[in-house]
MIDRENVO-93629 format. One record per residue (C-alpha): residue number from 1; x, y, z; residue in one letter; chain. Coordinates in pm, 1 decimal, padded with zeros to 6 digits. Last residue first. Example, Ala and Ser with C-alpha at 12.3 -4.5 7.8 and 13.67 -1.06 7.14 Angstrom:
[2,[01367.0,-00106.0,00714.0],"S","A"]
[1,[01230.0,-00450.0,00780.0],"A","A"]
***
This chain:
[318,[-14366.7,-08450.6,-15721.4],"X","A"]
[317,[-14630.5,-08766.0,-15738.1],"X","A"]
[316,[-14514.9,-08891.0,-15464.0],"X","A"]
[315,[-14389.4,-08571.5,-15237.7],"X","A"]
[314,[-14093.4,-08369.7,-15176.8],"X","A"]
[313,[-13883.8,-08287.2,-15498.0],"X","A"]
[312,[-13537.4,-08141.8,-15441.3],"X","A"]
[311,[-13282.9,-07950.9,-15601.7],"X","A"]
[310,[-12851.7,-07925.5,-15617.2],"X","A"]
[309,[-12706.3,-07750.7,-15911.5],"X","A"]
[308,[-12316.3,-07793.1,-15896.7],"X","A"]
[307,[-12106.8,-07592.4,-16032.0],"X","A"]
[306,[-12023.4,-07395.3,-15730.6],"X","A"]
[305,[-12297.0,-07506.4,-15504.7],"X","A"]
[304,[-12582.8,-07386.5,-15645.0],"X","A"]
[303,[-12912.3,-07461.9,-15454.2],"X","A"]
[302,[-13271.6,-07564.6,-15562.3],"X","A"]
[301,[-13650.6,-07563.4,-15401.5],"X","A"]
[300,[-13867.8,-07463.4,-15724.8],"X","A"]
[299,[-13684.4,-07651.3,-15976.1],"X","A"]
[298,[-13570.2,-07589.0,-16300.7],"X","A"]
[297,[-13374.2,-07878.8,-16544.5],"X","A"]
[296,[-13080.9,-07710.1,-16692.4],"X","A"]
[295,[-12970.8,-07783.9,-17044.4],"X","A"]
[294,[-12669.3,-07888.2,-17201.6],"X","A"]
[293,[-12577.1,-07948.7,-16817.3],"X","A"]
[292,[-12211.3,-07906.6,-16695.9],"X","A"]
[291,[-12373.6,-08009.4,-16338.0],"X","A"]
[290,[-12706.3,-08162.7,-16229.7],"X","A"]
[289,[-12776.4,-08306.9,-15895.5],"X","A"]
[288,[-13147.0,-08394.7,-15844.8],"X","A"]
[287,[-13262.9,-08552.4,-15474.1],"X","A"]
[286,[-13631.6,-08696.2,-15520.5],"X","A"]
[285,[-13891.0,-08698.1,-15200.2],"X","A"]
[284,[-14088.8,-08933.5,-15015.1],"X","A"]
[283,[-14157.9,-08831.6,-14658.8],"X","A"]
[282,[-14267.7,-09093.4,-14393.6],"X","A"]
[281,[-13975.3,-09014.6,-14172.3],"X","A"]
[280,[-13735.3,-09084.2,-14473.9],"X","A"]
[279,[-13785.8,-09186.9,-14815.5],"X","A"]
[278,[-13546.4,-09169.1,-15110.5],"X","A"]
[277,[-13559.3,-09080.5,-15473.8],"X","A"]
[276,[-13192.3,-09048.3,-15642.1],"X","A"]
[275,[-13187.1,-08846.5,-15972.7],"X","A"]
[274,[-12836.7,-08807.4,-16093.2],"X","A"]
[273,[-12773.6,-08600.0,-16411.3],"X","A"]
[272,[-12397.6,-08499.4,-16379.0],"X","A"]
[271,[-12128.0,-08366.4,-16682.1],"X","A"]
[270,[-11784.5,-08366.4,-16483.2],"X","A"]
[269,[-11610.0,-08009.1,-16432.3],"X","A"]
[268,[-11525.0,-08181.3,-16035.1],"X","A"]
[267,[-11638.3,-08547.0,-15995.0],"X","A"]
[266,[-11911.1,-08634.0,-15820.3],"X","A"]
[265,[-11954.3,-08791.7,-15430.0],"X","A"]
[264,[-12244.6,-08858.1,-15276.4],"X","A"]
[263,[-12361.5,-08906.2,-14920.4],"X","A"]
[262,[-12646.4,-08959.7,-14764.6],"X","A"]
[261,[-12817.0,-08829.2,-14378.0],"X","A"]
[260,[-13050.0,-09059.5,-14185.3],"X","A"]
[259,[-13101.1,-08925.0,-13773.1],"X","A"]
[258,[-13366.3,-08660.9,-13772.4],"X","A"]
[257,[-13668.1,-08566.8,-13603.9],"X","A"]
[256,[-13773.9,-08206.4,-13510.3],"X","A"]
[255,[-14094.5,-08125.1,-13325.9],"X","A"]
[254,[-14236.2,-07829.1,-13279.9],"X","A"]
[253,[-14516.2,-07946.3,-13543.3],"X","A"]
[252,[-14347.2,-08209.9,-13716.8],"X","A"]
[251,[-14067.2,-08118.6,-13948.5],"X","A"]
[250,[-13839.0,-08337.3,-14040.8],"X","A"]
[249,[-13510.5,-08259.9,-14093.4],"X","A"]
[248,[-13340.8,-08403.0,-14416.8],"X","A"]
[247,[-12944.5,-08407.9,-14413.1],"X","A"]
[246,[-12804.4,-08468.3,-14746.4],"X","A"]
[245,[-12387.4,-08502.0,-14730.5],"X","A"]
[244,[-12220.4,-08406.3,-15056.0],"X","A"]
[243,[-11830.0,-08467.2,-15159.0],"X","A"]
[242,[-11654.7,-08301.7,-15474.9],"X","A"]
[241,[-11396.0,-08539.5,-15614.7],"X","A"]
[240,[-11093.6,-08352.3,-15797.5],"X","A"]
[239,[-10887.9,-08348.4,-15462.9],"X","A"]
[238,[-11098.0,-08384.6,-15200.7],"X","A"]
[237,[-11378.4,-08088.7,-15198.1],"X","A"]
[236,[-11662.1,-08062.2,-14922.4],"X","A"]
[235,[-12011.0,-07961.1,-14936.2],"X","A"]
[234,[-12317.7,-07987.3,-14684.2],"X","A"]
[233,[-12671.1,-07939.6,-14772.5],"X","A"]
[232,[-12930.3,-07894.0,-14489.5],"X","A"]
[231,[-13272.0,-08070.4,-14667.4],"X","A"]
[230,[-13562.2,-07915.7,-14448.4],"X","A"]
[229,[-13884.4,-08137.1,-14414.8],"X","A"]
[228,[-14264.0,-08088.8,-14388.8],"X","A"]
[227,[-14319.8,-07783.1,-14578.2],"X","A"]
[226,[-14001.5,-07767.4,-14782.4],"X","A"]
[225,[-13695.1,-07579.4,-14726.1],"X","A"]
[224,[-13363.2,-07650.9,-14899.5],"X","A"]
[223,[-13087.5,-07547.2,-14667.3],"X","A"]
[222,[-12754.0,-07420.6,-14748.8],"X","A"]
[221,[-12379.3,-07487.9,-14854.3],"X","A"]
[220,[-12321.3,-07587.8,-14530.1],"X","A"]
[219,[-11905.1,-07682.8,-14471.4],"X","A"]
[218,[-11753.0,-08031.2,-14436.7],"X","A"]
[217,[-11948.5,-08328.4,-14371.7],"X","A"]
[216,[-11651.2,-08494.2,-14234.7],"X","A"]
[215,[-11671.6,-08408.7,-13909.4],"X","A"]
[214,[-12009.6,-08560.3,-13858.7],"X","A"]
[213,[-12363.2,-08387.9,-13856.9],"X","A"]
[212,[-12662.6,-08577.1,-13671.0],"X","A"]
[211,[-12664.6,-08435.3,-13345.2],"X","A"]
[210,[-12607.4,-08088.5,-13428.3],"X","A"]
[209,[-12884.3,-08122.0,-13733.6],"X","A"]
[208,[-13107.2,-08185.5,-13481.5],"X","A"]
[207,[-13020.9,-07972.4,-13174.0],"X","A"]
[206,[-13057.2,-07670.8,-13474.0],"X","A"]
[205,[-13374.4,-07768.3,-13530.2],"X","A"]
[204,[-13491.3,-07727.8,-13202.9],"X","A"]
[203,[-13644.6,-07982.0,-12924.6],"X","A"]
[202,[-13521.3,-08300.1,-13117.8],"X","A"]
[201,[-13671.2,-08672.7,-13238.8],"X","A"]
[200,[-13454.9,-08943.4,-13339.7],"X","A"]
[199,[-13470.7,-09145.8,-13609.0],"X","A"]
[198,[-13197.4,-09429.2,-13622.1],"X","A"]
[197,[-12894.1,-09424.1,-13897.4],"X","A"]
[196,[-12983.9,-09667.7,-14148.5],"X","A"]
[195,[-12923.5,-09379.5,-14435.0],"X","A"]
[194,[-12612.1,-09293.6,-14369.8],"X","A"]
[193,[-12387.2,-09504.6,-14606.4],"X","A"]
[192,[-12613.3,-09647.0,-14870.4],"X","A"]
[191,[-12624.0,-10062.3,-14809.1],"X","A"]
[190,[-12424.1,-10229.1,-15085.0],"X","A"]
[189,[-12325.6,-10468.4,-14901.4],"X","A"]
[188,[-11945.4,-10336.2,-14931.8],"X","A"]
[187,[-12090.8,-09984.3,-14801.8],"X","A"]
[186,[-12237.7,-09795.7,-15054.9],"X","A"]
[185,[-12132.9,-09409.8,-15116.0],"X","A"]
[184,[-12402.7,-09270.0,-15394.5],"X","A"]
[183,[-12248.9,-09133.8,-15719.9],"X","A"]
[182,[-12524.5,-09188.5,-15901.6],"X","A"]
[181,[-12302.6,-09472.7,-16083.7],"X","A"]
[180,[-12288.7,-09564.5,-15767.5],"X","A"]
[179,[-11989.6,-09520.5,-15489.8],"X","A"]
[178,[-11760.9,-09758.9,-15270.8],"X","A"]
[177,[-11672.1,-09801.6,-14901.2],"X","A"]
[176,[-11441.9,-10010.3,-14791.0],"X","A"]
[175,[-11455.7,-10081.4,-14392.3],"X","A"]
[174,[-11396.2,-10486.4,-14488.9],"X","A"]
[173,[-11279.1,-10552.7,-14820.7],"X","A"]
[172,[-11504.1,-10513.8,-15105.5],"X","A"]
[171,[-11552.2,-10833.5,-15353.7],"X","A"]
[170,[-11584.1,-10667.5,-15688.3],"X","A"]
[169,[-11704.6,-10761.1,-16037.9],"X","A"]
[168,[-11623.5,-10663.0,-16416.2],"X","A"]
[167,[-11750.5,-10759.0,-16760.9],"X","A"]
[166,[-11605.6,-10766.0,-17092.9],"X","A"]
[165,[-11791.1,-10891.5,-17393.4],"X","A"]
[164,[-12056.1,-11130.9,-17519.5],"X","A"]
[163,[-12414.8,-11181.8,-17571.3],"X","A"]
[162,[-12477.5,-10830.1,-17582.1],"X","A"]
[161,[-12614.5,-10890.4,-18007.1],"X","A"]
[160,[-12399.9,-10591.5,-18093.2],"X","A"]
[159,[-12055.7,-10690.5,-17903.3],"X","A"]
[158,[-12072.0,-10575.6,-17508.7],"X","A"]
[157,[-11825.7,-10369.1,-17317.8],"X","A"]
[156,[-11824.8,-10301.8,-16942.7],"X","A"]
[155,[-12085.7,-10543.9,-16846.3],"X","A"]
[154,[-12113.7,-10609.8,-16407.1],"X","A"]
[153,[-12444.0,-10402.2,-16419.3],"X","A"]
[152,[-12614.0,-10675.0,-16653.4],"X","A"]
[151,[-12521.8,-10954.2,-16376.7],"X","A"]
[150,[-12400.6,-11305.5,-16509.1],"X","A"]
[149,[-12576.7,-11600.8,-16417.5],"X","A"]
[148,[-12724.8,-11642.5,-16736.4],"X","A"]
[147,[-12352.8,-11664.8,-16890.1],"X","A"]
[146,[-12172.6,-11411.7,-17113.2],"X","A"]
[145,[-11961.8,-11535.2,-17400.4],"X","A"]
[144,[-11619.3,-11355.4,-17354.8],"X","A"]
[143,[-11433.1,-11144.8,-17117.7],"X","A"]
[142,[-11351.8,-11166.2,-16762.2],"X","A"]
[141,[-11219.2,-10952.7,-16459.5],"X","A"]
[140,[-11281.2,-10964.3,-16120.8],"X","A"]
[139,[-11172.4,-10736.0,-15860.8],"X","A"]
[138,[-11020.8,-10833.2,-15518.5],"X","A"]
[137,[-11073.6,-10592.7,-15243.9],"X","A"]
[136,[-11020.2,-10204.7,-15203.7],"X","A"]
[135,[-10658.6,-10207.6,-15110.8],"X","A"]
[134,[-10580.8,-10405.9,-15484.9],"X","A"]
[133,[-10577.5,-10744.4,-15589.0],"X","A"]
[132,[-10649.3,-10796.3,-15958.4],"X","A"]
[131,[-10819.7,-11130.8,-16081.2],"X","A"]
[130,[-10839.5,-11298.4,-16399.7],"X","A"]
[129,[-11100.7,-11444.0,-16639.0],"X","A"]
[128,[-11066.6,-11543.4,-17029.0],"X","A"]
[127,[-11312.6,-11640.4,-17302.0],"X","A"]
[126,[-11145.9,-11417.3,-17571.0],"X","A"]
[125,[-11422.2,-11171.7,-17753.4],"X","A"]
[124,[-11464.8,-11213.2,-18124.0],"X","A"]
[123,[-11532.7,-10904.6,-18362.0],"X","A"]
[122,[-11169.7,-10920.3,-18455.1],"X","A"]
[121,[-10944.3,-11052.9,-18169.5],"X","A"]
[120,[-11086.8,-10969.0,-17854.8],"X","A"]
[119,[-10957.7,-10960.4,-17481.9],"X","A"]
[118,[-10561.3,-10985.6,-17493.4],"X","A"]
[117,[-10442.5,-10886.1,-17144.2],"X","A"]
[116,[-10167.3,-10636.8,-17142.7],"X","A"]
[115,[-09979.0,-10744.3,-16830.1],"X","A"]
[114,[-09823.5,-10506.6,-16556.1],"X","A"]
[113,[-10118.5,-10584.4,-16299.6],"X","A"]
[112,[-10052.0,-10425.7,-15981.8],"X","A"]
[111,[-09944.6,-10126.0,-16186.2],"X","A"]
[110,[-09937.3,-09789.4,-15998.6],"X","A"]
[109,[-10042.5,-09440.8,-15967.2],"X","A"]
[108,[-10030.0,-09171.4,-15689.9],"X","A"]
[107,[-10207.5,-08893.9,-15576.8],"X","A"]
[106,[-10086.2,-08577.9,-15459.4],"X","A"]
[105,[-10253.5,-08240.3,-15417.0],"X","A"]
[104,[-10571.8,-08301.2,-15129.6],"X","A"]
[103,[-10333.2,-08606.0,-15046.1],"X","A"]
[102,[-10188.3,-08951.1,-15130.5],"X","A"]
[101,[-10526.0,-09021.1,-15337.8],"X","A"]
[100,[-10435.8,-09358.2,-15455.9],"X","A"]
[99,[-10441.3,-09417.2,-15841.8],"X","A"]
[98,[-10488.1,-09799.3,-15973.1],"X","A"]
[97,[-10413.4,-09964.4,-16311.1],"X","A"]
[96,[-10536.9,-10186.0,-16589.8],"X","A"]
[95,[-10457.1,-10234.1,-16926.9],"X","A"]
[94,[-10674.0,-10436.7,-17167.6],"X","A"]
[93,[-10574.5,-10499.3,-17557.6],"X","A"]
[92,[-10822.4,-10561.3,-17864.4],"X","A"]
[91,[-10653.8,-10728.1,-18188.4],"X","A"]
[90,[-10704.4,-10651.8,-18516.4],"X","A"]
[89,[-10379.9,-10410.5,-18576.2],"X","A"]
[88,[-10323.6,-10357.8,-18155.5],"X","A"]
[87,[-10631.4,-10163.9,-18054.1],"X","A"]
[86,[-10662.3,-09998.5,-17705.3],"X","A"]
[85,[-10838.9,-10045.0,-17387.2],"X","A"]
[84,[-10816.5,-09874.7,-17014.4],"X","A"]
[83,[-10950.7,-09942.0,-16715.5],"X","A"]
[82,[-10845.3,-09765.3,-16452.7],"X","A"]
[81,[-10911.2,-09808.5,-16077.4],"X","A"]
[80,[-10990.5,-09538.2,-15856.0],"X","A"]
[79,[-10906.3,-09534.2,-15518.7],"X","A"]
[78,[-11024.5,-09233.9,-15277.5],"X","A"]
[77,[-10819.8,-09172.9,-14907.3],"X","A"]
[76,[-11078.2,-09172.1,-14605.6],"X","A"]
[75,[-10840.7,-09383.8,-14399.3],"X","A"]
[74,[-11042.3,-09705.3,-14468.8],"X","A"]
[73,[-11055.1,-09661.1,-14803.6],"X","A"]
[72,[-11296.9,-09474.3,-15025.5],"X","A"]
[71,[-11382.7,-09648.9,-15380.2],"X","A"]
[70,[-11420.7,-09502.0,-15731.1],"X","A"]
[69,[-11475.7,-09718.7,-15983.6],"X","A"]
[68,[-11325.0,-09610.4,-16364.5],"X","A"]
[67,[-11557.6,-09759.7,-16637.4],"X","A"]
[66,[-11375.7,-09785.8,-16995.8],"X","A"]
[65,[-11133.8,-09536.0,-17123.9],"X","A"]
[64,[-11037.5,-09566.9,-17424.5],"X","A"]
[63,[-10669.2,-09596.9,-17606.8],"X","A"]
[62,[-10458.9,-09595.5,-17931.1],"X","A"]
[61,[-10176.5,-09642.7,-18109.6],"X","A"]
[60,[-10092.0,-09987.9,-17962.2],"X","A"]
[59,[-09767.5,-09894.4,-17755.8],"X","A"]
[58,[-09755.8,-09477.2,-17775.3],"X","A"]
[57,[-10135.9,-09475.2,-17749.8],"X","A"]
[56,[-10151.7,-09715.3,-17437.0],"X","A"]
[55,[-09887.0,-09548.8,-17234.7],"X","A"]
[54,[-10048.8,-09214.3,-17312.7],"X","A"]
[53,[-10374.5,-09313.4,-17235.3],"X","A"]
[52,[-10235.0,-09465.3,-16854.5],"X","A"]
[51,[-10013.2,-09106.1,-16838.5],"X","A"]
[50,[-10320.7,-08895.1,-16873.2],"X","A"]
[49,[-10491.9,-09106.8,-16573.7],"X","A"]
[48,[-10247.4,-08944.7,-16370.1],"X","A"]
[47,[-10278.6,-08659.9,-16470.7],"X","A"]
[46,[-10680.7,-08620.3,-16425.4],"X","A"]
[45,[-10659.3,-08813.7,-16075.3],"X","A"]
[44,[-10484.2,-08549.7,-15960.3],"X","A"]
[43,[-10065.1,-08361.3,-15866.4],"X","A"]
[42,[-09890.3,-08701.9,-15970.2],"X","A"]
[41,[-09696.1,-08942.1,-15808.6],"X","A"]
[40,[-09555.4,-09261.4,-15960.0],"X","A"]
[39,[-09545.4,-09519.4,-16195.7],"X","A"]
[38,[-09540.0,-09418.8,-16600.5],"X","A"]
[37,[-09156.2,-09544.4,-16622.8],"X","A"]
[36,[-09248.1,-09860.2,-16454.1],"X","A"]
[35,[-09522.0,-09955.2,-16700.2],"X","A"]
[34,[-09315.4,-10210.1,-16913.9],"X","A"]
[33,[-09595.5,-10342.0,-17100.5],"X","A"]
[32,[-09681.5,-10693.6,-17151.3],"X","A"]
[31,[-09786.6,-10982.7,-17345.8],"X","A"]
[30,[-09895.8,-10846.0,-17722.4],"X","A"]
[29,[-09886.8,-11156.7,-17975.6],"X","A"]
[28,[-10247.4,-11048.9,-18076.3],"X","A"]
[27,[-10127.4,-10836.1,-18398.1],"X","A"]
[26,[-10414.9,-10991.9,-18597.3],"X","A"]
[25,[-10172.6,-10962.9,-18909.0],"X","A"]
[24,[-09840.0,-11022.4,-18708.6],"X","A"]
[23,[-10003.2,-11342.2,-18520.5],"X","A"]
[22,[-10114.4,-11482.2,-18892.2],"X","A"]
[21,[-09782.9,-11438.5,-18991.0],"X","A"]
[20,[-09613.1,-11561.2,-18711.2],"X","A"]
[19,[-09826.9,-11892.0,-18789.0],"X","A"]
[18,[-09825.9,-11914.3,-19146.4],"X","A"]
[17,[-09416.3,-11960.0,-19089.1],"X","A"]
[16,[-09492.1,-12119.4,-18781.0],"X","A"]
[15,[-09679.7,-12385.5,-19033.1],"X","A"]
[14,[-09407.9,-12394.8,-19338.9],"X","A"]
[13,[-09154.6,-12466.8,-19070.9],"X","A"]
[12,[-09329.3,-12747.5,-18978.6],"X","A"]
[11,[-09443.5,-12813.6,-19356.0],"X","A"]
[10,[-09033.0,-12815.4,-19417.8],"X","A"]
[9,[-08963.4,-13032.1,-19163.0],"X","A"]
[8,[-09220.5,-13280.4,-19253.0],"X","A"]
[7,[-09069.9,-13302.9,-19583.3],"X","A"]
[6,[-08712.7,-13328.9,-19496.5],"X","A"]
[5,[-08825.6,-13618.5,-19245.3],"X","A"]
[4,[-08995.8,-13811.7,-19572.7],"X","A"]
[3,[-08676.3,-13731.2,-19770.9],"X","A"]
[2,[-08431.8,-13850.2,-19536.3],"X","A"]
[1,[-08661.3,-14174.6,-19491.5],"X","A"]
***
């Protein structure tokens, strides 16, 4: 009987034994950072999201960036969150954090979520789903085989045949306002911010764009003039985000309607080729923002604004 309990001791042992090995090899025994030391307030988004690769590189020897959303909260403040990954021997780690804009020189980064999360090990994705809380909403995280319900825009990372990987979704609070991968603001409906607003119809040009332009527009850059519509351009600069309000007048005869306006938002010394093609008053026309360029697309009605190259296209068949 000694013998025979002996024995199954020793296979026990003999098993964790395997067992720690097999952990050490894969190196997938990672549960959590301490990310105190990297909390705080920092002068941008840039440092800040220095200190997240630098956490990850001195703990797995390595990081990447994946998609960073941008939202705007309620008191006009941006929120990023950070998603970053890194490689642990064979094993693929996910860190996530969040940087508040404090002010135009201050923002400030924290941890909701102090956990590495485990999300591959080799060329296999875990089948795994969490949520983060944050000011914006709740965001939802999951990795593994992807479903048929699942949304193509929600996939951060796929393996080569895209039938698995890392995907992300959020439910927006109320008031939160977030912005496309063209770096249009959306509301939480994803309806574009601005562009509901009612026609209305002016005796001057300048009444129109009077009535129409907000506070937060910021300062004109200029007007692009087209036959049947003028495109006032406004600019403003948060912190490394540069903001852009579209205001189209149209042009009638003597008389001047306007109402919709857009709003983007692009980050500052960021490459940007965003194409948007909206319709307003009956007029089709295509927005173009290119900045940091290889090279630069010409058009005939075009702005600068700083680095930013700012045209439109008015018609359907441009």
């Amino acid at each position: 009987m000694k013998r025979i309990l002996l024995g199954c001791l020793i296979i026990f042992v003999g098993i964790m034994i395997i067992m720690d090995i097999r952990d050490y090899v894969l190196g997938n025994h990672l549960a959590s950072v301490d990310s105190s030391f990297a909390e705080g307030e920092y002068t941008d988004f840039t440092d800040a999201s220095n200190e997240i690769k630098s956490l990850l590189q001195d703990k797995l020897g390595s990081s990447e960036q994946y998609a960073s959303p941008l939202y705007k909260l309620p008191d006009q403040h941006y929120l990023r969150l950070e998603m970053h990954g890194g490689d642990y021997r064979r094993s693929h780690y996910l860190l996530t954090g969040f940087i508040e804009e404090q002010d135009d020189s201050m923002v400030k980064l924290t941890f909701p979520d102090k956990d590495f999360h485990l999300i591959g090990v080799g060329d296999q994705f875990q089948q795994k789903s969490w949520d983060i809380e944050s000011k914006a909403g709740t965001h939802h995280l999951s990795s593994g085989i992807f479903s048929n319900s699942d949304r193509l825009e929600d996939r951060l990372i796929t393996n080569d045949e895209d039938t698995a990987g890392l995907q992300l979704s959020t439910t927006l609070k109320k008031g939160m306002i977030w912005m496309n991968e063209q770096g249009i603001w959306l509301d939480r409906s994803n309806n574009k911010i601005g562009m509901n607003e009612e026609m209305k119809s002016y005796q001057s040009e300048r009444a129109a764009v009077k009535a129409v332009k907000k506070e937060d527009f910021g300062k004109l850059s200029g007007v692009l003039k087209t036959p049947d519509m003028h495109f006032y351009i406004f600019s403003r600069q948060v912190n490394i985000f540069n903001e852009y309000t579209v205001l189209p007048v149209r042009i009638k005869g003597q008389e001047f309607i306007a109402g919709p306006f857009e709003k983007f938002t692009f980050e500052d010394d960021s490459g940007v080729n965003s194409d948007v093609e909206e319709k307003v008053g009956g007029i089709i026309y295509k927005l173009h923002f290119q900045q940091n360029a290889e090279k630069l697309r010409k058009y005939p009605h075009h702005l600068q604004v700083d680095d930013m190259d700012i045209a439109v296209e008015v018609g359907g068949g441009y």
